[in-house]
N, C-alpha and C positions, 0 to 999 in steps of 0.2 A: 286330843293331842296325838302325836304322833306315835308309836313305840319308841321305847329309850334304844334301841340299834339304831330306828331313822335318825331320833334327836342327833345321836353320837354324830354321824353323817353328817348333820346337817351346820355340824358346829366352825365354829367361826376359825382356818387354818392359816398359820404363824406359816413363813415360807423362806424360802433366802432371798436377798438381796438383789432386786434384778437391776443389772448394768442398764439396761436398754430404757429402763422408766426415771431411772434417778434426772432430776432435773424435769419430768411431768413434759408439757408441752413448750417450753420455754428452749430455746436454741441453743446447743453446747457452749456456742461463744459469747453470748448472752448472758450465762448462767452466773457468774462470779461479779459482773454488775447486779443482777434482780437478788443476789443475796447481799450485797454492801445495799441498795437503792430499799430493804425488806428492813434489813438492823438499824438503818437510819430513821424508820418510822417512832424506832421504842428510845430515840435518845431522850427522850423529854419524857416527865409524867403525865404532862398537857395530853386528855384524851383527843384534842379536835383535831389535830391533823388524821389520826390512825380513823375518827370516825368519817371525817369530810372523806375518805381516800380508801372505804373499810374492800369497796370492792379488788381495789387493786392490792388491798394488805392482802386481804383474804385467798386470793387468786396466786398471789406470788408464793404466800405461804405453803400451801398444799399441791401448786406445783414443783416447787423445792422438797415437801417432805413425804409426799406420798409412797414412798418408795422402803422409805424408814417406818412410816407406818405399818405398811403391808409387813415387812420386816419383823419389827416386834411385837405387832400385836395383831395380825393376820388381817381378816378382809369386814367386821367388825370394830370400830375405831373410839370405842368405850369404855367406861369402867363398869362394874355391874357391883352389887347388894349381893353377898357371899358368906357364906356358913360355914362352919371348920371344916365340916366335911365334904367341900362342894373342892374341884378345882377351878381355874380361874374361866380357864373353858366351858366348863359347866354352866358355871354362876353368868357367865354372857349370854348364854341360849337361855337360862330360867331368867334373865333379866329384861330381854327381849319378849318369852313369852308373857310376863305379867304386864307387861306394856299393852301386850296385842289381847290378852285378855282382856282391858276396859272398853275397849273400841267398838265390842260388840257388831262386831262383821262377820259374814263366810261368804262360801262364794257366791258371784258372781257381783258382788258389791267392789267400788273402789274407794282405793283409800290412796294418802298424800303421804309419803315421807319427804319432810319439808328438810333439806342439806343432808341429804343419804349418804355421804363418802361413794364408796364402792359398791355398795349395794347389800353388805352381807347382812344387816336386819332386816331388808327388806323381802332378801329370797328367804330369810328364815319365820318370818312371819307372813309371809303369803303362802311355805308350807305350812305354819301350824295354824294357819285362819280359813286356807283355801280361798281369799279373796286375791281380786287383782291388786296388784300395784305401783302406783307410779314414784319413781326417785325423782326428785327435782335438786339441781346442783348447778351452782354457775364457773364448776372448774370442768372445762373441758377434758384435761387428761384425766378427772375421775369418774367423769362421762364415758370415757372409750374405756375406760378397766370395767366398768361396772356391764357395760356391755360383754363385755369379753367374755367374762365371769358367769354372765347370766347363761347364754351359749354352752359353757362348760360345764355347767351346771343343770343344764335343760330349763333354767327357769324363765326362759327367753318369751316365752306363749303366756306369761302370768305376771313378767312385771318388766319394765320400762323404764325409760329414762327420758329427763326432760332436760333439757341444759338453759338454763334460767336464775333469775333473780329472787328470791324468795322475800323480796322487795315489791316484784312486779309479778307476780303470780300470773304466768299466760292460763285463759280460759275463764269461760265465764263462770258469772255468782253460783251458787250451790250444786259444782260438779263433783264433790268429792262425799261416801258417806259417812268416811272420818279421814281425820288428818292426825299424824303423830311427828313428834319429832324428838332426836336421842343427842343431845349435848350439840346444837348447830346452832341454834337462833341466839346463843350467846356470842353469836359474830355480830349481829344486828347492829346497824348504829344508832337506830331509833326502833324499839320494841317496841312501843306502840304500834307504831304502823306497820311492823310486822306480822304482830297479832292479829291486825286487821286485816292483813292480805287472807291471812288464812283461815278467820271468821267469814271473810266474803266467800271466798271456794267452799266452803261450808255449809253442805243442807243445813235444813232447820230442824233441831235434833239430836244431831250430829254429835260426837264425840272430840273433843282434841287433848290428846295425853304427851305428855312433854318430861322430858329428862334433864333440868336446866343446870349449866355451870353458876355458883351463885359465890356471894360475899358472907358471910353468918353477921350477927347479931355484934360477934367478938370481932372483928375486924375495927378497929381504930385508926382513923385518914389521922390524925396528931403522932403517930408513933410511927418512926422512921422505919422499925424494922419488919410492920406491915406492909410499907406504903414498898417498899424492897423487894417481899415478896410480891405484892400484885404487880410490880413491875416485869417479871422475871416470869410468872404467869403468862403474860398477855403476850412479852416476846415468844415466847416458846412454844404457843398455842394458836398464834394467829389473831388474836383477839382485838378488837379494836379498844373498849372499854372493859369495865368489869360493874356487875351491880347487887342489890341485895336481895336475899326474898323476899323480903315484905316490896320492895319494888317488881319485883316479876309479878308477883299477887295483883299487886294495883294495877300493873298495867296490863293485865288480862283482863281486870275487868274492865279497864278505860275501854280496850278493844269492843267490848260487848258481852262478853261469855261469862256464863254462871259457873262458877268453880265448885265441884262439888267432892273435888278430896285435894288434899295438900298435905302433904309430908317431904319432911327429908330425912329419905331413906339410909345417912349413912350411922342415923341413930342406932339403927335397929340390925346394923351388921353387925355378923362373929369377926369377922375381918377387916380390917382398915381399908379403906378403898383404893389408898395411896401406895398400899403394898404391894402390889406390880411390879410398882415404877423406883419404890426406896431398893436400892442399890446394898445396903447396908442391912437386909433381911436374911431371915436362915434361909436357904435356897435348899427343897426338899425332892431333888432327883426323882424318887421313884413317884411322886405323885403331880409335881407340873414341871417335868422335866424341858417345854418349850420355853418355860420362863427365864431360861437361864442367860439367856439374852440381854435382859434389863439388870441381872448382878449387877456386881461391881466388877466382876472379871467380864463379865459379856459386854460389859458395856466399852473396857477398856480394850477388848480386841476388835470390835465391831470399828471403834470410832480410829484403833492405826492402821483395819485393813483399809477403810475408807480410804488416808493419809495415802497409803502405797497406791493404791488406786487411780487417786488423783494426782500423784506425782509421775507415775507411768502414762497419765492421759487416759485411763480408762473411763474414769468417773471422773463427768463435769467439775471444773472450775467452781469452786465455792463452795462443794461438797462437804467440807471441813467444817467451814464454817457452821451449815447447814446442822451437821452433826451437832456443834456446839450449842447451838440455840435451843435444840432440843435436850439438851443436856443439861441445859441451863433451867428451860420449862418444867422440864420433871423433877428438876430439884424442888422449886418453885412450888409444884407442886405437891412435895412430898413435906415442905416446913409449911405450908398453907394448912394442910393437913393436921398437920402434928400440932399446931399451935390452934389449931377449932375455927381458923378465921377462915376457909373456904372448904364449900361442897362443891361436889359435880353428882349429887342426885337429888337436888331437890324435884320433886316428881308431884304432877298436878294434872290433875285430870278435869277439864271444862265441858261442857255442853253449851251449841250456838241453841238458844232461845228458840218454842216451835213460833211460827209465827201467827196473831192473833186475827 
């Protein structure tokens, strides 16, 4: 691994608000329809429309919120397994390396991150592995950040970007030596055939470690004020559906792959995983003083500079809105949370089969 000066470097930075990204690749005058045409998807619990259409939820969503991502939670777009004495910064570079720890690469080996954001797992684990690697993403505007980024970084000669379907995995059967993925293939509409895109890219061998948003055990479809929050979840996230782990389990193996660990890692935190994002936590200055963003005061000057913003014409039409949804998800996420009825680590590590 790297020295802890690089790691510090190499961690994942919170930034301001860029004017010129908010609204992604979508047209300024466009914008305030793709966000009514985004909230119309989550009027109903009915998953079918959000999955028949996940490409275009998925697409609208993240070009409407990339902006606010980058925003509060830098170029990283995760939660991480965190210790009392870790910051949240921290716990995302050791959360990324334990990831890149299973995959058993260095260099000159590639590897797949399957729905990369912007790329900031991907350069921090092509520094701590030394392997090459490729982002695959099917939003363009976080295709052009994640370039950008890479450039700015120097990590332009070691890892890549691919603008694609993680449905339709361009390149042929066994080009990758592993594949990982950090909270994205719960966009899927059909995890199956997910899985199978990326057992097919998959030597035989091969590693695939995953970070999935999941349902627990506690989640009851009969109880209204479940079914409320996974509503409020899926707006907020982008999500088309939502499922359990004992269904992610299955349908990795339906895929092909021998699973040979599975845990959810938010057992096993000093930290709630949701405390980021709860609004309503002791907010401790001298130790994540970038967090102060996601308070309850960050969050309430954040969302009327926006207001001004968009009332002067600076920032797109719908921008409010935008803001709301996400306000709404992180709540979502924080009573999901607190109530035991959703993770976002359940964390599994598979191997594709050598072949006989």
């Amino acid at each position: 691994p790297p020295p802890t000066s690089r790691r510090a470097k190499m961690a994942s930075k919170a930034s301001g608000l860029k004017m010129r990204h908010m609204g992604g690749n979508i047209d300024s005058k466009e914008s305030a329809k793709a966000t009514k045409e985004y909230g119309e998807y989550f009027a109903e619990e009915d998953d079918s429309k959000r999955t028949g259409n996940y490409a275009d939820v998925v697409n609208k969503y993240y070009d409407l919120a990339t902006s606010f991502y980058e925003y509060g939670w830098g170029e990283s777009f995760h939660f991480a397994h965190r210790y009392k004495w870790e910051t949240l910064r921290e716990s995302i570079i050791r959360h990324e390396h334990y990831l890149a720890s299973k995959l058993n690469v260095g260099p000159g080996q590639k590897v797949l991150d399957v729905g990369c954001g912007v790329g900031g797992p991907l350069r921090e684990i092509a520094a701590f592995t030394g392997a090459s690697i490729t982002g695959l993403n099917n939003n363009q505007h976080q295709v052009e950040r994640g370039r950008e980024m890479n450039k700015a970084t120097g990590r332009h000669d070691t890892c890549d970007f691919v603008k694609a379907d993680f449905m339709n995995i361009p390149g042929p059967d066994a080009s990758y030596d592993a594949v990982y993925q950090i909270e994205a293939t719960c966009h899927a509409p059909d995890q199956v055939a997910c899985y199978s895109e990326i057992f097919r890219v998959l030597k035989p061998g091969g590693v695939f470690a995953s970070y999935e948003w999941c349902l627990t055990d506690e989640y009851d479809p009969d109880n209204a004020e479940h079914r409320k929050i996974r509503q409020e979840i899926l707006l907020g996230n982008g999500l088309p559906t939502a499922r359990y782990t004992s269904e992610v389990l299955d349908n990795m193996r339906k895929a092909g792959f021998e699973v040979t660990e599975e845990v959810d890692l938010v057992k096993s935190a000093d930290v709630t995983w949701y405390e980021p994002i709860d609004p309503y936590r002791v907010w401790v200055p001298w130790r994540d003083f970038w967090s102060f963003k996601t308070t309850l005061w960050g969050r309430a000057i954040t969302h009327y500079l926006v207001w001004v913003l968009e009332a002067v014409g600076i920032a797109p039409k719908g921008s409010m809105d935008v803001s709301g949804f996400l306000k709404r998800g992180a709540d979502g996420l924080v009573a999901g949370g607190k109530a035991g009825i959703y993770t976002v680590m359940y964390f599994t590590v598979a191997k594709k089969p050598l072949e006989k």
